[in-house]
C-alpha positions in Angstrom: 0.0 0.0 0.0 1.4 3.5 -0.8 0.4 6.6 -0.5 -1.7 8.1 -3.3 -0.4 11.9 -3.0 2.7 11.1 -1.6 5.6 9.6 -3.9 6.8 6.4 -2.8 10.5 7.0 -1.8 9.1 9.7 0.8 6.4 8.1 2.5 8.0 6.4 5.8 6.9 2.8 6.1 8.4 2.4 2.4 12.0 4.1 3.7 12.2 2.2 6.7 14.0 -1.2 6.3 11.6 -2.5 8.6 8.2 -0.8 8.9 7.9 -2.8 12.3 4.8 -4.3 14.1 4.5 -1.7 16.7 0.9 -2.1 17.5 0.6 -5.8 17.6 -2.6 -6.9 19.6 -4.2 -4.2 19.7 -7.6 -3.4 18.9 -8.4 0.1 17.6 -11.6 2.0 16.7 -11.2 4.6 14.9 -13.9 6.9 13.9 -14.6 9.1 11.0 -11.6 6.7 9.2 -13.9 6.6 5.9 -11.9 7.8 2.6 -12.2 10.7 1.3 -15.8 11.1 -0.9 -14.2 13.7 -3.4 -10.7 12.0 -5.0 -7.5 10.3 -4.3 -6.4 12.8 -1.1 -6.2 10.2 2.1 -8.2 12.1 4.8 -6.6 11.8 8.6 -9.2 8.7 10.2 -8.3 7.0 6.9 -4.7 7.1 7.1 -4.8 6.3 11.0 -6.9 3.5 10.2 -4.4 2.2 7.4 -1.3 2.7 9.4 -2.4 1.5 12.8 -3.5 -1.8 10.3 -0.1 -1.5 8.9 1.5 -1.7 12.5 -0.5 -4.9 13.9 -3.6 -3.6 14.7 -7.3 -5.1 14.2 -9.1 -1.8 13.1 -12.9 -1.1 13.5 -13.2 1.4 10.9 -16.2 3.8 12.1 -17.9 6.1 9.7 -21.6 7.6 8.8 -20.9 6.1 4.7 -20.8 2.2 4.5 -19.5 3.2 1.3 -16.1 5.4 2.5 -15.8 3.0 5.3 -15.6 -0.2 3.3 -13.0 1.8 0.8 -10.6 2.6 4.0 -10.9 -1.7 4.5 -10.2 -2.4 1.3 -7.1 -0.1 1.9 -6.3 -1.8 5.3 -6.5 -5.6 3.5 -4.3 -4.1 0.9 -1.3 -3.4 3.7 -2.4 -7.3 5.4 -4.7 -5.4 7.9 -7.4 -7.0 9.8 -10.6 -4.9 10.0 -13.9 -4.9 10.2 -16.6 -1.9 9.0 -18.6 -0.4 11.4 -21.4 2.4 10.0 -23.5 4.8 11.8 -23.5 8.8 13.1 -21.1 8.3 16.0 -23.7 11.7 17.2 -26.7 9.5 17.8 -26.4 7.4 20.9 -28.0 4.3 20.1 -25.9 4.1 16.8 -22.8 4.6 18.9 -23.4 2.2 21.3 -24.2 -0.1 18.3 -21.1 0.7 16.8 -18.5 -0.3 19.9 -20.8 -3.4 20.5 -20.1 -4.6 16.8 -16.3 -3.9 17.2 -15.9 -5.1 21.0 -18.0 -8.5 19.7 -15.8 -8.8 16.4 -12.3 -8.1 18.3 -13.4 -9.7 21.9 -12.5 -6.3 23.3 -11.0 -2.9 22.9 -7.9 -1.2 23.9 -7.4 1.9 21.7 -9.7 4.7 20.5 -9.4 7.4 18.1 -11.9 10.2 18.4 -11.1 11.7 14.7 -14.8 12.2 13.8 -15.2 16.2 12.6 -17.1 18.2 10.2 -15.7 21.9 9.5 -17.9 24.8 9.6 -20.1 27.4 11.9 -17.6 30.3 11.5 -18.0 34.0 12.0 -19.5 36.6 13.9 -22.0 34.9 16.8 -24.3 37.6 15.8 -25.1 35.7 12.6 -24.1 32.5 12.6 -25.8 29.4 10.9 -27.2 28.2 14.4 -28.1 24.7 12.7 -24.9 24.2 11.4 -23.5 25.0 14.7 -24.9 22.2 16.4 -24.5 19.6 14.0 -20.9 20.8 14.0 -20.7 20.6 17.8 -22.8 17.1 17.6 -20.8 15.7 15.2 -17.1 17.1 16.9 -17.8 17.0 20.8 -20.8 15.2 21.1 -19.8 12.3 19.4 -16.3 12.2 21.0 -17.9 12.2 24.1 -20.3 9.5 23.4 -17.5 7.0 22.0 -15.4 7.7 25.3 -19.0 6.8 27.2 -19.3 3.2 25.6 -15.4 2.4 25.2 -14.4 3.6 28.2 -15.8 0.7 30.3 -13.9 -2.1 27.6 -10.6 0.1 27.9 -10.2 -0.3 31.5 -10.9 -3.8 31.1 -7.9 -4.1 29.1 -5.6 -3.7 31.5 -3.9 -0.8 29.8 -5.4 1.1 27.1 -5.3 4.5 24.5 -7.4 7.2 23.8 -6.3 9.6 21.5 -8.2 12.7 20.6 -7.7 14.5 17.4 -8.3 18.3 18.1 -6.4 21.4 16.1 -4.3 24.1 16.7 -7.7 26.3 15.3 -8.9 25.6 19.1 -6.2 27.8 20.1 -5.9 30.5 17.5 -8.3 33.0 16.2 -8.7 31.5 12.3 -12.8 32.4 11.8 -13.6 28.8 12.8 -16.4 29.3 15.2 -17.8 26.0 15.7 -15.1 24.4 14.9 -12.8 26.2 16.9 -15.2 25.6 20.0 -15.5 22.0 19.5 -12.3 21.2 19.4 -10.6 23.6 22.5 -12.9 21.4 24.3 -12.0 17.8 23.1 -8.2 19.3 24.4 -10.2 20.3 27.6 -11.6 16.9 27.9 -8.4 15.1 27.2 -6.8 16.5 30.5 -9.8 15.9 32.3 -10.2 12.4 31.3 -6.8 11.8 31.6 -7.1 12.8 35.5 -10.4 10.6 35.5 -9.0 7.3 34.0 -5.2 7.3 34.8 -5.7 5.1 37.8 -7.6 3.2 35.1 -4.6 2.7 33.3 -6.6 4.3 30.4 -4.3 7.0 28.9 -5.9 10.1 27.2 -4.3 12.5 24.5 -4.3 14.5 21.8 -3.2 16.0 18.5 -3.5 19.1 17.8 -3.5 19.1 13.8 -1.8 22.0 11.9 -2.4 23.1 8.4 -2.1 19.9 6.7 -3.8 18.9 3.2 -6.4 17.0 3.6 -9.9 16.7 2.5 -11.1 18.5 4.8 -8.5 21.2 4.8 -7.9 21.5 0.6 -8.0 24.5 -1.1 -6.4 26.1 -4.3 -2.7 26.2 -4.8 -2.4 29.7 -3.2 -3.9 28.2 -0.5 -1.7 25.2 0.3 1.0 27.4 -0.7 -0.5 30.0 2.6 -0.2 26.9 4.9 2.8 25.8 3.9 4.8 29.1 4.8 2.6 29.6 8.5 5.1 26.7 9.8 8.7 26.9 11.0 9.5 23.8 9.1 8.3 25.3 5.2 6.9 22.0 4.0 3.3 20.8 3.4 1.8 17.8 6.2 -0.4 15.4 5.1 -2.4 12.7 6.9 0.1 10.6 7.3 2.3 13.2 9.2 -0.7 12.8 11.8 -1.1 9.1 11.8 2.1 8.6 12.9 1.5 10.4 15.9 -1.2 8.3 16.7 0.9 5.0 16.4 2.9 6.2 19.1 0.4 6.9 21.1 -1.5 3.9 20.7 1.6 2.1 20.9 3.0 0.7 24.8 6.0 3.0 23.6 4.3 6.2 25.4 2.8 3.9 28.3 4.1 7.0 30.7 2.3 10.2 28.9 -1.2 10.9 29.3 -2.9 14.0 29.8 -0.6 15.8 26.3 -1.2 18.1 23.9 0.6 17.6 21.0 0.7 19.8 18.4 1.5 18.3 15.1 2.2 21.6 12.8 5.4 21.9 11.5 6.4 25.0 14.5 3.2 26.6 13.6 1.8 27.5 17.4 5.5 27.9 18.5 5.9 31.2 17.2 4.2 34.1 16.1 3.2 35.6 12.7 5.8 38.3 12.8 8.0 35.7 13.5 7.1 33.7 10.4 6.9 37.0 8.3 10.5 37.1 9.1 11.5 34.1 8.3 10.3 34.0 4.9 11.6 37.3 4.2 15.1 35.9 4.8 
């Protein structure tokens, strides 16, 4: 399996000698890890989903669109994955509770989550924004990350040692006109400490990402627009998915058995510096 933006002597699992079986045993679910609807761009849950597959993991790939979700398997047989499909809106309680029976039944357990699950929009002033797509934003960002954590939760601590990672964005802590969006996902990094402090004693550990500008699906654009991202970051090169999903092996992975309770921003330097900082820097 390569990547299909990415040429094949960059991506890192074809570099390495040995791409390793880091998360061996475990059992992921992973939501909104359906492909992309609109072309060949891998979308975050999908490449999480593929790697984690990659790495050893049985996958529960979770998404509102049988039709995505079943692409991302055929993705994960492709790299010698084991996964199963797993459809529904993660917002909805009784199809999230659904959803984690199916995988817990299929997989005998659970010992990782990914809350990736996220639609974009519900930006601008307060004194007109959309209030519908406000909520479905929130419902479909926090309420469903909450919900998964609610019925996963009591399999994790069951498993003797166990992962949730949350997938939130540096737009939670910058102004960037996401409204909704922005809400939504300062509090999925809110939540992360909080759970962390809940479940530690658990042995359930609870993270985050914070995602940069990376091209994705969700965050496309025109060329000027990739081209905008790309110099916001210390580093001057454009992230993709799979910049994010491996991330999330390590913190599925026993390697970070000790950290819980992070916030790790994934962003090329973006959120450690300032933008007359970055001015300068490409003015040099």
């Amino acid at each position: 399996m390569t990547d299909r933006n990415v040429p094949e002597e960059d991506q890192p699992w074809v570099r390495a000698a040995d791409p390793g079986r880091r998360l061996s045993g475990k059992r992921a679910f992973v939501t909104g890890a359906g492909t992309a609807p609109n072309g060949d761009l891998p979308g975050i849950g999908e490449a999480i989903a593929v790697l984690f597959a990659r790495q050893g993991a049985k996958v529960a790939i979770a998404d509102v669109s049988a039709e995505r979700a079943r692409a991302t398997l055929r993705l994960v047989t492709d790299v010698g994955g084991d996964g199963i499909v797993v459809v529904g809106d993660l917002s909805r309680e009784t199809d999230n509770t659904r959803c984690v029976e199916e995988a817990v039944s299929a997989f005998g357990g659970l010992d990782t989550v990914v809350n990736n699950v996220a639609l974009s929009g519900g930006g601008g002033s307060p004194a007109n924004v959309d209030l519908e797509v406000w909520d479905r934003v929130i419902a479909v960002n926090l309420r469903a990350t909450l919900l998964t954590a609610r019925h996963t939760i009591p399999h994790l601590k069951l498993a003797g040692g166990a992962s949730i990672i949350n997938i939130s964005s540096i737009a939670g802590a910058r102004g960037l006109g996401t409204g909704a969006y922005a809400a939504s996902k300062a509090a999925i990094a809110g939540l992360t400490r909080d759970w962390a402090f809940a479940h530690g004693r658990d042995h359930v550990r609870v993270n985050c990402i914070l995602v940069g500008h990376v091209h994705t699906p969700m965050g496309g654009g025109d060329q000027a627009g990739r081209e905008r991202r790309r110099l916001a970051g210390l580093l001057g090169t454009e992230g993709v998915a799979w910049d994010i999903a491996w991330p999330a092996v390590f913190l599925a992975s026993d390697e970070s058995r000790w950290i819980t309770g992070v916030e790790l921003p994934v962003d090329a330097g973006t959120t450690a510096t300032t933008a007359l900082g970055v001015q300068a820097l490409n003015e040099r």
